[in-house]
Residue frames as a rotation matrix with the C-alpha (Angstrom) as fourth column:
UNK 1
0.571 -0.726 -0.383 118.67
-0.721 -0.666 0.188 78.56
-0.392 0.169 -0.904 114.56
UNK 2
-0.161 -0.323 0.933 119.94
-0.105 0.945 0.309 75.05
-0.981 -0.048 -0.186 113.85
UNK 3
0.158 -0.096 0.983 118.10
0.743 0.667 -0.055 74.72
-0.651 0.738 0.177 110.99
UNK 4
0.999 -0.008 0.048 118.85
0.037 -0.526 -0.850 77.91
0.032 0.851 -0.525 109.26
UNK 5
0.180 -0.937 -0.298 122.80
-0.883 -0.288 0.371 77.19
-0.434 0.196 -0.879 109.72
UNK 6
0.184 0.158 0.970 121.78
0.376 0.901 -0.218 73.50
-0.908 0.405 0.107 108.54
UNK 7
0.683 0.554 0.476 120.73
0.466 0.172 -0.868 75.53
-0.563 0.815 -0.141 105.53
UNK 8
0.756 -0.561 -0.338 123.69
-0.580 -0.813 0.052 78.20
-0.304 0.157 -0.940 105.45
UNK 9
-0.172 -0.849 0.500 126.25
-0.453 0.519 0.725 75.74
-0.875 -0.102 -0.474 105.71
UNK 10
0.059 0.285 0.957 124.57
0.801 0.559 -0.216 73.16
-0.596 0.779 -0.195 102.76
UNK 11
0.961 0.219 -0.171 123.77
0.093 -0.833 -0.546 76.54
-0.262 0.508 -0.820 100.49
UNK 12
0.541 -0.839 0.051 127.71
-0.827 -0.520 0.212 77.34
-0.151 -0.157 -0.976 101.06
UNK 13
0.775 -0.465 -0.428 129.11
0.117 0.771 -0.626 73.70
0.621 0.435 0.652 100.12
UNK 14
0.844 -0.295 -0.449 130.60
0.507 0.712 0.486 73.37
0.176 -0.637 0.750 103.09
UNK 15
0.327 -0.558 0.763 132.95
0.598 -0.503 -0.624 76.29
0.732 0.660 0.169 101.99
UNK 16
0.190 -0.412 -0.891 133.91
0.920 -0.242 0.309 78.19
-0.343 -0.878 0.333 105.25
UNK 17
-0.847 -0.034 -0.530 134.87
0.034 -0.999 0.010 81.70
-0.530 -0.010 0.848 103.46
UNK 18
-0.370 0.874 0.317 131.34
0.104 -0.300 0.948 81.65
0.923 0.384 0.020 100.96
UNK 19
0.469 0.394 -0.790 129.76
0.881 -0.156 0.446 81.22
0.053 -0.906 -0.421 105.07
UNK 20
-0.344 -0.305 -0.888 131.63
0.697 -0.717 -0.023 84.02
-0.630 -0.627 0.459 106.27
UNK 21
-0.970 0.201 -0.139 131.03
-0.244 -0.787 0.567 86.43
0.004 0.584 0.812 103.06
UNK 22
0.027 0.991 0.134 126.98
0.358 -0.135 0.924 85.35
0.933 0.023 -0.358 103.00
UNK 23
0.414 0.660 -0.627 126.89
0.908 -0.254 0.332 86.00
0.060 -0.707 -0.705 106.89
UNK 24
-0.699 -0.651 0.295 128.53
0.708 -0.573 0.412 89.17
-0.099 0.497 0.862 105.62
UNK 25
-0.714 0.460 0.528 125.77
0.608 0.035 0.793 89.94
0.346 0.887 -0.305 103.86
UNK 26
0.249 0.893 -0.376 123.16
0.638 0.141 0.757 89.31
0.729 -0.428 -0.534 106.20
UNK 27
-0.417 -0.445 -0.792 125.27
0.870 -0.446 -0.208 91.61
-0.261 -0.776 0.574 108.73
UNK 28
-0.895 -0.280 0.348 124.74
0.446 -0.620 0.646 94.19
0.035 0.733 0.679 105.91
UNK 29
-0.326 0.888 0.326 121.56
0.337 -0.213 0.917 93.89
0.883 0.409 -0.230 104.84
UNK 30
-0.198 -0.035 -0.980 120.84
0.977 0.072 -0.200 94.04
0.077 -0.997 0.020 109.13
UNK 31
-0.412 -0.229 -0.882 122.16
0.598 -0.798 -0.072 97.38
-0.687 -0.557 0.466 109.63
UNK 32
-0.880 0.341 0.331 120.35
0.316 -0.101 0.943 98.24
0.356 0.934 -0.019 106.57
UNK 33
-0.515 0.856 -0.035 117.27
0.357 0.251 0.899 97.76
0.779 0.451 -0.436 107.52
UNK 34
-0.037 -0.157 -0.987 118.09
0.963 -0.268 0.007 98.82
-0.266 -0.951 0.161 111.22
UNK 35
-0.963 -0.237 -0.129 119.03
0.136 -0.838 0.528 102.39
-0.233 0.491 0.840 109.24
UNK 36
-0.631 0.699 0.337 115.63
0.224 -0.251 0.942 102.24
0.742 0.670 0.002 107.13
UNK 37
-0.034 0.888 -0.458 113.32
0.661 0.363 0.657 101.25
0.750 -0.280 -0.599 109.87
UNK 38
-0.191 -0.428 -0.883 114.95
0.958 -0.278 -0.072 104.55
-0.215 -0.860 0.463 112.55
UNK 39
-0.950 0.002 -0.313 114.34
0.055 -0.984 -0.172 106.65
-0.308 -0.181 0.934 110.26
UNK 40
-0.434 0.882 0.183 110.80
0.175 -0.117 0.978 105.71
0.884 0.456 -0.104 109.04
UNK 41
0.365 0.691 -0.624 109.60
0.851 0.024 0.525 105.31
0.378 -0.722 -0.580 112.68
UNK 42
0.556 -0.016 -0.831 111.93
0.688 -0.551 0.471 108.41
-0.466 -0.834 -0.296 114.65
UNK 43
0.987 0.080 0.137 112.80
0.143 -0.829 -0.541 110.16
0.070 0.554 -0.830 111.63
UNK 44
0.268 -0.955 0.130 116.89
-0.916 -0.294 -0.272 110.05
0.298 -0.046 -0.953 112.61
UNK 45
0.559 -0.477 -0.678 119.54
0.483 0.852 -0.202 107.40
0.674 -0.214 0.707 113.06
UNK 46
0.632 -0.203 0.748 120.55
-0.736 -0.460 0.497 107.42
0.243 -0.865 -0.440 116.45
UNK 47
-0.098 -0.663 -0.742 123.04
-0.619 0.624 -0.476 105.53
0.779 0.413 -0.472 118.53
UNK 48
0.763 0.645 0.051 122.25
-0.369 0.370 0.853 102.53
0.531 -0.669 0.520 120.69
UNK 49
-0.057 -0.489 0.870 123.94
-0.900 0.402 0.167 100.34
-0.431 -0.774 -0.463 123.52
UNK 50
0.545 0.043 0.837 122.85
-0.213 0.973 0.088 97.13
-0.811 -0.226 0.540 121.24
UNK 51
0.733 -0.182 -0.656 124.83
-0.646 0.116 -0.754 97.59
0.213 0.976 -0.033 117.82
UNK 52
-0.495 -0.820 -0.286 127.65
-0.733 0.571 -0.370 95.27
0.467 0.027 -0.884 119.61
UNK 53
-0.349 0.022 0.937 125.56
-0.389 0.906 -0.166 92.76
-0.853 -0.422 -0.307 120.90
UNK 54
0.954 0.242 0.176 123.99
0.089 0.332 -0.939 92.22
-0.286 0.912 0.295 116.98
UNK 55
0.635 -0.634 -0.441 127.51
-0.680 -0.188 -0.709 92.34
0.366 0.750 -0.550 116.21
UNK 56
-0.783 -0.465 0.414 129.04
-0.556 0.821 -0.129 89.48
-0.280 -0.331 -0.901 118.67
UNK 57
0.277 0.640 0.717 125.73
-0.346 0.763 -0.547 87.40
-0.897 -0.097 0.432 117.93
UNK 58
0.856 -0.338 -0.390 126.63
-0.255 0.379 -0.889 87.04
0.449 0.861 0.238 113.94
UNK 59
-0.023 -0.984 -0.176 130.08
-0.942 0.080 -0.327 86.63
0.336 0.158 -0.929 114.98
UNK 60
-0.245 0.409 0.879 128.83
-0.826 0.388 -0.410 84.16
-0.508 -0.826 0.243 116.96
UNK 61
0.812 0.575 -0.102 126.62
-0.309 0.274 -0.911 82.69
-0.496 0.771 0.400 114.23
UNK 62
0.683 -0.388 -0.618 129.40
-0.729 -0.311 -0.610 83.05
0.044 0.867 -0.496 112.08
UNK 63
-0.267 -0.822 0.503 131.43
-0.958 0.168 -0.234 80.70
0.108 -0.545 -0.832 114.13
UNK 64
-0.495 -0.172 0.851 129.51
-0.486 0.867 -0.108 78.24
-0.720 -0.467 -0.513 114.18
UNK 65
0.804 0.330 -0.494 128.68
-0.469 -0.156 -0.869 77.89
-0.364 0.931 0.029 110.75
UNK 66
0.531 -0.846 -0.041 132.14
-0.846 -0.532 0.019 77.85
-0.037 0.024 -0.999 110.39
UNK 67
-0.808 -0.474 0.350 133.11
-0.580 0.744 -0.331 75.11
-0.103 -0.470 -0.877 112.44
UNK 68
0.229 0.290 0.929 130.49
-0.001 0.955 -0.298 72.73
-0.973 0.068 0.219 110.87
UNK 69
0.934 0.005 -0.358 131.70
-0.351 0.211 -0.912 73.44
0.071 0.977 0.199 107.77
UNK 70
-0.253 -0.915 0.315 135.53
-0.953 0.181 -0.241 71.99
0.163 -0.361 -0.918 109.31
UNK 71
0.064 0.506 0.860 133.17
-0.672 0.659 -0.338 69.28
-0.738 -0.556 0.382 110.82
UNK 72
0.825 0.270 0.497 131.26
0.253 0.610 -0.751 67.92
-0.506 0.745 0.435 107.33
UNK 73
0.319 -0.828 -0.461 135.60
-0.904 -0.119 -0.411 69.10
0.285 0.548 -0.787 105.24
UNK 74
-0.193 -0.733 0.652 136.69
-0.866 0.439 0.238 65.90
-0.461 -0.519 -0.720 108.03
UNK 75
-0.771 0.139 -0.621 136.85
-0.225 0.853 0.470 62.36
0.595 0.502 -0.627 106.41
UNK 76
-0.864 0.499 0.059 133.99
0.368 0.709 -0.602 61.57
-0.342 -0.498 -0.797 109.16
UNK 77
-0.721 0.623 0.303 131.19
-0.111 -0.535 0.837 63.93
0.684 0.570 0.455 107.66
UNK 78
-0.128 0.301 -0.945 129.86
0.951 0.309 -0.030 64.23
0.283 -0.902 -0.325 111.01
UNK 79
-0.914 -0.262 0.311 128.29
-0.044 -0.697 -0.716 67.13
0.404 -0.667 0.625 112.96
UNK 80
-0.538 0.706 -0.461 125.88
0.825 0.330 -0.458 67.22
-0.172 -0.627 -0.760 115.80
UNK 81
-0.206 0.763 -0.613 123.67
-0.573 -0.602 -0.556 70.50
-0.793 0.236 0.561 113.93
UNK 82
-0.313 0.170 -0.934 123.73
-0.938 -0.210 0.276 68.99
-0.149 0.963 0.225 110.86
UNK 83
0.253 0.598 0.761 122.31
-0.078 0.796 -0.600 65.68
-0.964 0.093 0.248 109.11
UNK 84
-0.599 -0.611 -0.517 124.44
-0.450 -0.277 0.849 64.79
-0.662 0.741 -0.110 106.13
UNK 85
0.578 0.691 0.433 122.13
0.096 0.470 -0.878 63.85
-0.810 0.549 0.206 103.14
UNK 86
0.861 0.111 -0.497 124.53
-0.480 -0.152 -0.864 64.48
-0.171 0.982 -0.078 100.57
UNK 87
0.727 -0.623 -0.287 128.05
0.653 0.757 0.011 61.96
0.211 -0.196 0.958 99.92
């Protein structure tokens, strides 16, 4: 998980609202595919007990994304997920 927010965060120049609108995205696409894959296998979308834990984990996700992209904005270019390779 490290290194795909390594990659989210670098992808997103460090940008803090492009992070939030891509893990947007990926929220999206999610329930998408959550939608496609209910009704190919049980033929109806139904409601569950987990749509709020997949919905605090991105937030989750989303946070800390976030806050390394505050981290590598600080004059130290420092964070303890990331590995800065670029100036």
């Amino acid at each position: 998980m490290i290194k795909l927010t390594k990659a989210l965060v670098i992808a997103c120049k460090n940008d803090p609202l492009r992070t939030s609108g891509l893990l947007f995205i990926f929220y999206t696409v999610f329930n998408f595919l959550e939608k496609m894959l209910e009704e190919l296998i049980f033929g109806e979308r139904f409601l569950h007990a987990f749509d709020p834990i997949f919905v605090l984990s991105f937030m989750g996700w989303g946070l800390i994304c976030v806050w390394c992209c505050y981290i590598n904005n600080k004059a130290l270019y420092s964070c303890p997920c990331m590995d800065r390779d670029e100036p």
